[in-house]
N, C-alpha and C positions, 0 to 999 in steps of 0.2 A: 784158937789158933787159925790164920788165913788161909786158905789155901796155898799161898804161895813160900808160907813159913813149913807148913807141911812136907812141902817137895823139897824147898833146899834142906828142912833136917835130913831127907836120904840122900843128897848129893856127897859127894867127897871133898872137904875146903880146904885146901893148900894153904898151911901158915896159918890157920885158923880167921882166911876174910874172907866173913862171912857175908859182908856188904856186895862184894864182886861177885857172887854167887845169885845174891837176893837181884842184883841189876839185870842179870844174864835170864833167872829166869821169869822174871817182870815183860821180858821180852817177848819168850816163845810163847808165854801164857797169853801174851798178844796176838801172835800168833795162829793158836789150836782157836782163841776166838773167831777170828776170822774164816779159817778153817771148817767149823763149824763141828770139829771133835766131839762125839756126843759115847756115853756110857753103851758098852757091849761090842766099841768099832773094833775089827781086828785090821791091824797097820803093819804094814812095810814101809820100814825106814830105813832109806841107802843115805850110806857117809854119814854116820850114828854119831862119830867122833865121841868126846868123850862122856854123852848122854845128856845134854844141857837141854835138847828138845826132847830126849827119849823119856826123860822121866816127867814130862810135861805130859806127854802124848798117853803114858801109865796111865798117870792120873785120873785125864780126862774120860778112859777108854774103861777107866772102872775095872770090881772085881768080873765082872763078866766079858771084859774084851782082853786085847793083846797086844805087845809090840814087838815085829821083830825086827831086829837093831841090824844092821849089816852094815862095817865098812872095810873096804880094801885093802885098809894100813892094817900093819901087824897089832899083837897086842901092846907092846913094847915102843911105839909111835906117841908121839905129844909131849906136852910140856905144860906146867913143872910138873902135870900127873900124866900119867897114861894113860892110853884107849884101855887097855887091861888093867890098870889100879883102878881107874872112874869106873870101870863097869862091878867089878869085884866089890866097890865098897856099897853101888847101886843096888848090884841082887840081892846082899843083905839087907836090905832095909823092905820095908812093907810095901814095897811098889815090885821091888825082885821076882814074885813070883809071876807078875803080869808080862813079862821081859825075856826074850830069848836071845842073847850076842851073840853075832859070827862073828868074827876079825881074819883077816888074809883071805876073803870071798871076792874070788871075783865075778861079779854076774853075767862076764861075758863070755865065760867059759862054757862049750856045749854040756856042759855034766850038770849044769844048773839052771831048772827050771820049775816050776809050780804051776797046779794047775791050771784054766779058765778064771777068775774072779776067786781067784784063794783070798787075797784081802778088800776091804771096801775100802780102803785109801791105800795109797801111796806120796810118801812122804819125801821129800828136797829139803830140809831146811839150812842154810848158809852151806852147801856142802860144793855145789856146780862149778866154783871157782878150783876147786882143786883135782877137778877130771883132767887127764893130759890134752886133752883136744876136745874141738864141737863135735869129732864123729864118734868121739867115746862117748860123750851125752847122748847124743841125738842115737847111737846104740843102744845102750839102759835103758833111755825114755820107751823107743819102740819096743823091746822087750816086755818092759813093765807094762804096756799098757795093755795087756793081754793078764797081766797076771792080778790088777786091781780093779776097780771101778770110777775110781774120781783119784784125780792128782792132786796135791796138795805144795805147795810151790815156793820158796824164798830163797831171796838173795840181796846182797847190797846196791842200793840204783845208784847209777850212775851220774844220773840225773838230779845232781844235787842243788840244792835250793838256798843254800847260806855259805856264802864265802869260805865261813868256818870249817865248812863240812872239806874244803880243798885239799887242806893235807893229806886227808884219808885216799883220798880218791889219786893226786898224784902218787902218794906211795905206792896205792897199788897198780896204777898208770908204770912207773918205773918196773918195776916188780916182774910184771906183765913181758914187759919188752925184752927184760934179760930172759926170761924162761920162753922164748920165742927160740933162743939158738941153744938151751940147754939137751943134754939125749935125755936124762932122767932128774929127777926130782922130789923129793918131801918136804916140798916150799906148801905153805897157806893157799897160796896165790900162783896157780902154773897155766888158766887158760882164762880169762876175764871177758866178761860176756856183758852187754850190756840190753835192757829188757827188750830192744826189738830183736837181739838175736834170740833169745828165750821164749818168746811169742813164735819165732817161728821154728826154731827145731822144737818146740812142744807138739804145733800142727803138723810137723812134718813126721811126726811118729805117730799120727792119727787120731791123736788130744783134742780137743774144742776146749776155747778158754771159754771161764761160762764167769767167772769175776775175779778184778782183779782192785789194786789198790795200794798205798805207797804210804808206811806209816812210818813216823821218826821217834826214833828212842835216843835220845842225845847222852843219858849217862851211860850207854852202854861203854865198856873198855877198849872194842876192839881196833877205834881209829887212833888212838894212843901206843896201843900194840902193833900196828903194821907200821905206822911213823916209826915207830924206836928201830923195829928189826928191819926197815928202808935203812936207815942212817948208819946203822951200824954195818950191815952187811951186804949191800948189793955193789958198791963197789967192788969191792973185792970181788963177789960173783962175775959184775960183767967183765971184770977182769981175765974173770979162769975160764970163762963160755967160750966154748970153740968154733970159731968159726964168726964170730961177733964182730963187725967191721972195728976202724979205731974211730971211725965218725961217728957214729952211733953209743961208743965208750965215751966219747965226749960228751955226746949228748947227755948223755947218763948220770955224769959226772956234774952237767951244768942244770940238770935238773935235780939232784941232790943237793946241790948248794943253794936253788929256790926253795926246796923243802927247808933246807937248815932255818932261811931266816921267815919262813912264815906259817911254822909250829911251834913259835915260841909261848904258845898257853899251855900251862901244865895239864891240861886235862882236853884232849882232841876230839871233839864231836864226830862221831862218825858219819856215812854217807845213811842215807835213808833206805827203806828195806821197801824192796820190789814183791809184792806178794801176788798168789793168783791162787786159782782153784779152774780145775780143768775134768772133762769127763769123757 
């Protein structure tokens, strides 16, 4: 068995596809490469979501390291499974024991803190897009970087390199704009950052990038998933966002109806992943 057949038999498969599983985590396993995750690391990993890199990070980190999972959302968050069903069916399985979930943590709270270099990484993966703002990052980052030793870093670049990769990127372009007038939110997509802002709220919390790099996984699902829930739903949102001018509803609207006719392949390439390593 491969490693990677390994991990997703502990993952949780919604519907039993198992293939959306095996793509996701073909991914982060790209990822903890790059990363340089090596056996006995002990990890902090904020915005865990539903463990898609946590049980990578397991893996990698062996019987003798750790991950601890943390994200913000309650356990009751996500779809079609939850933060709290994915992690439940994760602890059972032979990676569980390497694994500690928080859920409803916020680490901005003064009641939360760890010592000097409690962990030797610090983990980001696809999570930065759903901070309310740069000064809630740029908060985490400084915090955390007192409590690990090297950051470890991804997110979707914006910087995209195939026409194809367009939809992904307008939808969360639109996406973006509406959660700009929204007060709250448990959208995917609520502050969008593109890697020179990432480059520098990293430095600005006292990080050194020390490498970085832009790898493409084209079967991943998620630019298919952000088109469908663009088309289906942000209408409607810039609609209800208070305070949202009606030019800008326009605009909204005339960029939805660019998405409509130039997503028409059933299978949406996503944007390329921004990765970095910082200390």
């Amino acid at each position: 068995m491969s490693i990677q057949d390994e991990i997703v038999a502990c993952m949780a498969i919604h519907g039993g596809d198992v293939l959306t599983q095996e793509i996701q985590t073909a991914h982060r396993l790209r990822l903890a490469e790059f990363w340089g995750i090596s056996s006995g690391d002990r990890i902090l990993e904020i915005g865990c979501g539903q463990g898609d890199t946590t049980a990578v990070l397991a893996y990698m980190a062996g019987e003798n390291g750790y991950v601890h999972a943390i994200d913000q959302a309650s356990p009751d968050y996500g779809a079609p499974l939850t933060l709290g069903q994915a992690a439940a069916h994760l602890q059972q399985s032979p990676l569980g024991g390497r694994i500690h979930f928080e859920f409803g943590k916020d680490l901005l709270s003064p009641e939360v803190d760890y010592p000097e270099h409690t962990y030797d990484l610090v983990v980001l993966s696809h999570c930065s897009w759903y901070f309310q703002s740069s000064q809630q990052l740029a908060a985490v980052l400084q915090k955390a970087r007192r409590w690990g030793k090297k950051l470890c870093f991804a997110e979707w670049d914006t910087r995209i390199t195939d026409t194809a990769q367009l939809p992904h990127l307008l939808a969360a372009l639109i996406q973006a704009q509406i959660e700009a007038f929204k007060q709250g939110s448990s959208s995917n997509i609520r502050t969008l950052f593109v890697p020179a802002d990432l480059r520098d709220l990293i430095a600005q919390a006292g990080w050194t990038v020390t490498a970085e790099d832009t790898i493409h996984s084209p079967l991943l699902q998620d630019g298919r998933w952000e088109v469908g829930f663009t088309l289906q739903e942000s209408l409607q949102e810039a609609a209800e966002a208070p305070g949202i001018p009606p030019k800008l509803t326009e605009l909204v609207q005339s960029q939805i109806r660019l998405l409509q006719e130039i997503s028409t392949v059933p299978n949406v390439p996503p944007m390329p992943t921004f990765l970095l390593v910082a200390e």
